[in-house]
VOPAGU-2260 file (C-alpha; in pm, 1 decimal, decimal comma):
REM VOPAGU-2260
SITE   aa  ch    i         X         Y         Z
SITE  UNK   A    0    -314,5    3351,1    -307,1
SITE  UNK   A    1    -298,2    3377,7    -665,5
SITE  UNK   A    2    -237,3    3132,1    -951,6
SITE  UNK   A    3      10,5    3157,6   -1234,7
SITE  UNK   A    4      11,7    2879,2   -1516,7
SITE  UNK   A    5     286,8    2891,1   -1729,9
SITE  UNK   A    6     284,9    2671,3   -2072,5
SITE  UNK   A    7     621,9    2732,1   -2236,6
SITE  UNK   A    8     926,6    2637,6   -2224,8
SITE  UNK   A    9     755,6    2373,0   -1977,4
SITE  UNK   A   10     427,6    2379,8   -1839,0
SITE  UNK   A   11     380,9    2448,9   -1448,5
SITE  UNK   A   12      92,5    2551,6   -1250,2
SITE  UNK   A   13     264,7    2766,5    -986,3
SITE  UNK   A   14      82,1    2932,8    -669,2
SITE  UNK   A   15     198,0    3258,2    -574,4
SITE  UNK   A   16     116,5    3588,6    -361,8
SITE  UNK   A   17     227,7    3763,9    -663,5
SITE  UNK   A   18     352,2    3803,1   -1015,2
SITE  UNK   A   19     731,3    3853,6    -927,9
SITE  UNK   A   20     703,9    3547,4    -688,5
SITE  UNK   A   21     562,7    3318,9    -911,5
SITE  UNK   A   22     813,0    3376,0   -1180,5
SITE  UNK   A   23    1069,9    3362,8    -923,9
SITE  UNK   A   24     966,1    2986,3    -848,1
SITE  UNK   A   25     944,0    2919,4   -1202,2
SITE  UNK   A   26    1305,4    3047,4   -1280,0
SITE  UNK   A   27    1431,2    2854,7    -969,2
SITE  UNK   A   28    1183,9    2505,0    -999,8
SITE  UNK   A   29    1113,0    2487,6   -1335,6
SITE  UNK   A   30    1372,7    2620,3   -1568,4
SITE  UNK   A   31    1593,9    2878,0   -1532,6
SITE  UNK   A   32    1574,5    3024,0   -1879,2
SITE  UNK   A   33    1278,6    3262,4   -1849,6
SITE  UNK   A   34     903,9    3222,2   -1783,3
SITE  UNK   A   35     752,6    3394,4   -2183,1
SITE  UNK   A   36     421,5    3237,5   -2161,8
SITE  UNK   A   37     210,7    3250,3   -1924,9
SITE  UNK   A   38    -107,4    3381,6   -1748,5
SITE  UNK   A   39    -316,8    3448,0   -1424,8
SITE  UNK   A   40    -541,3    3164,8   -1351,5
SITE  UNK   A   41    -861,1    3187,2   -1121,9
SITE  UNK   A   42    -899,6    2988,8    -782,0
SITE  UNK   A   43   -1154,1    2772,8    -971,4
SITE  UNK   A   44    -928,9    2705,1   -1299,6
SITE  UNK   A   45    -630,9    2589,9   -1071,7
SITE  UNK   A   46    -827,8    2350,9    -844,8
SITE  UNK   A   47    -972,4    2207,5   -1148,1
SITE  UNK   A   48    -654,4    2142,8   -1320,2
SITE  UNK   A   49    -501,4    2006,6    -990,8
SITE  UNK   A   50    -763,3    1763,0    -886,9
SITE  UNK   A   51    -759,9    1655,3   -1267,3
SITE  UNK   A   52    -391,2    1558,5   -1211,7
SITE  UNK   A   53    -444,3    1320,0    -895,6
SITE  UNK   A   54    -581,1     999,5    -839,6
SITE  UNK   A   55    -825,0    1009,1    -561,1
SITE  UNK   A   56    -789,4     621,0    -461,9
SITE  UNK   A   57    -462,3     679,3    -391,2
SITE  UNK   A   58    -462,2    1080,0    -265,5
SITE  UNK   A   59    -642,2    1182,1      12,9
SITE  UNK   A   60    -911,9    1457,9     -27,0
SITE  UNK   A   61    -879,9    1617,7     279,1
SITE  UNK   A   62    -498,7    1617,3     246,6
SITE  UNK   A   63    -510,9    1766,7    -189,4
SITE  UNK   A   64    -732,1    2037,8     -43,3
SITE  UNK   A   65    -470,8    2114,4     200,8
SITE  UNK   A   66    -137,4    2120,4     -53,7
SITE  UNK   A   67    -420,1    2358,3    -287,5
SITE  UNK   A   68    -537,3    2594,4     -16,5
SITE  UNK   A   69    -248,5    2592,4     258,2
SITE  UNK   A   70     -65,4    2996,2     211,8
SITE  UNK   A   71     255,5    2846,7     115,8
SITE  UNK   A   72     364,1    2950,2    -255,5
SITE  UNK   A   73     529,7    2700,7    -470,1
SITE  UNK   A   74     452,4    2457,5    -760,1
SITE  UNK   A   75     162,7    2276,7    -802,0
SITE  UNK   A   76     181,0    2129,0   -1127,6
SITE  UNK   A   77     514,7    2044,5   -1365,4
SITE  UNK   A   78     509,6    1871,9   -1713,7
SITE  UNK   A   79     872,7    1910,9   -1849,0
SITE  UNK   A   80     732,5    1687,2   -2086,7
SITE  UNK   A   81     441,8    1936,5   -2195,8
């Protein structure tokens, strides 16, 4: 799996098996108007940012870990209000 974060029009951290995907989720999730700025992300980078974004009393590690790791592509992380 790779990892795409995207910062403009609205910022999304999207996991992907590839480029095309990822800005295929964007376009379809996020906003429809175009995915201009963005970048590859490592493994390490995109687990960072996502456990930064949860609360662990109220998240389960076990079950983050799982959303971050499982093979399924989709969005991680959306701030329309980036």
């Amino acid at each position: 799996m790779k990892y795409y974060e995207f910062v403009s029009p609205f910022y999304a951290l999207i996991k992907a098996h590839n480029e095309r995907k990822a800005k295929a989720i964007y376009k379809k999730q996020v906003w429809e108007g175009g995915d201009d700025q963005w970048r590859e992300r490592s493994r390490d980078y995109a687990m960072m940012k996502f456990a930064m974004t949860h609360d662990s009393r109220n998240t389960e590690v076990g079950l983050m870990l799982t959303e971050f790791m499982d093979d399924k592509s989709g969005v991680l992380l959306i701030d329309k209000n980036f």
